[in-house]
N, C-alpha and C positions, 0 to 999 in steps of 0.2 A: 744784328746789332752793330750801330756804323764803328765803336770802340774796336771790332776784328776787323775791320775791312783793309787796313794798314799795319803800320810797322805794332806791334804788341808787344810787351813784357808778362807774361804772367806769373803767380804763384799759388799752388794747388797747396793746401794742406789739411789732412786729414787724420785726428787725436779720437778714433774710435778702431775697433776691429770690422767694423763694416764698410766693403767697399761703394755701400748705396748711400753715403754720408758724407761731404767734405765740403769743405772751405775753398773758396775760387776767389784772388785777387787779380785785377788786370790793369794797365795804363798803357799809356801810350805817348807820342813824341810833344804833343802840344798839349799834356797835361791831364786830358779825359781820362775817369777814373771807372772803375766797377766791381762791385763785391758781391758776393752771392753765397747761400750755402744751399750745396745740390743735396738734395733729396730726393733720394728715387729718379734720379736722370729729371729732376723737375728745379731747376737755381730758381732761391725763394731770394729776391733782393735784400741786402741789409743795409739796415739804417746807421747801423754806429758809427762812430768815429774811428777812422785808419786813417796812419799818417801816409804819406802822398807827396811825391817831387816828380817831378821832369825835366832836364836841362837841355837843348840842342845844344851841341857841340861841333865844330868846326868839320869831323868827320865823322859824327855819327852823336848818339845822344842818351843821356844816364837818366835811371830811375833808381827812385830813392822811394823802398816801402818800408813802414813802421807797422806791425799790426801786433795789437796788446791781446796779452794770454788775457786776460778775460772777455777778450772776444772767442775767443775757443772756447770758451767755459774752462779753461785753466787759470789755476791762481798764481802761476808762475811756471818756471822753466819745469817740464817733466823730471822724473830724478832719475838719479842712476841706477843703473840696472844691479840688482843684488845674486850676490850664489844662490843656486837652488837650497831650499830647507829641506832636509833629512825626509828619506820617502815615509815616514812614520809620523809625520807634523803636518797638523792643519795650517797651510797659511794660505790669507787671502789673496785670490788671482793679480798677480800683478797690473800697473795701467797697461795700458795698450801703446807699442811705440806709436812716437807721432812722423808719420812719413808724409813725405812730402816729393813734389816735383816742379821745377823751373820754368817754365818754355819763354820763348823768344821767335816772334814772327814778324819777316820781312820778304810778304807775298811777292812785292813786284820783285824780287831776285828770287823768286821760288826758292827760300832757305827757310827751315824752320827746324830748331833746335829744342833739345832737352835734356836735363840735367840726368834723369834717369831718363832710359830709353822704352819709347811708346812704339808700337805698332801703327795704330792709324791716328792718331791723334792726339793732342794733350789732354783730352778730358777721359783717361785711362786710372782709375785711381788702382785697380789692382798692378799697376807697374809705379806707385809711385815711391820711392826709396827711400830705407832710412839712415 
């Protein structure tokens, strides 16, 4: 897809307990956009609305993402994490953290970075941090 062939921004996020599930944002220096949610190692394109910038800049160039919790199927920020209930109390399984991971690729300098650390690549959801 020509959106990796250059310099890339991404953002992986992933608000289930399976690592065959997650959310893929990417852009790039002159604005090209891409969203996806993998499935089973298969990104199903999405249609909705993310917010999306690009700036070049004198030495190099910023991206600016917005993506709304009900794009996740969240109605808002996850909550806080609570104390364990008494081992004698049914309580229901808490949500699932929502982890995520950053990358940043700029092939022609063979650099490629990440917020959490991957082995071979950014499409690693079980190394993605929370």
């Amino acid at each position: 897809m020509a959106i990796f062939e250059g310099n890339t921004a991404e953002v992986f996020i992933n608000v289930t307990r399976s690592d065959s599930m997650f959310f893929h944002f990417a852009i790039n220096p002159s604005g090209a956009y891409w969203a996806a949610q993998h499935i089973k190692d298969q990104p199903e394109p999405l249609s909705q609305a993310w917010g999306h910038a690009a700036r070049l800049e004198q030495h190099g160039w910023t991206a600016e993402i917005a993506i709304p919790w009900s794009m996740l199927g969240l109605s808002g920020p996850p909550a806080a994490a609570t104390p364990a209930p008494a081992p004698d109390t049914y309580a229901p399984r808490p949500a699932p953290p929502v982890r995520v991971n950053l990358g940043r690729a700029r092939p022609q300098a063979n650099e490629y970075s990440a917020w959490s650390p991957v082995a071979r690549g950014f499409v690693e959801p079980e190394n993605f941090g929370t």
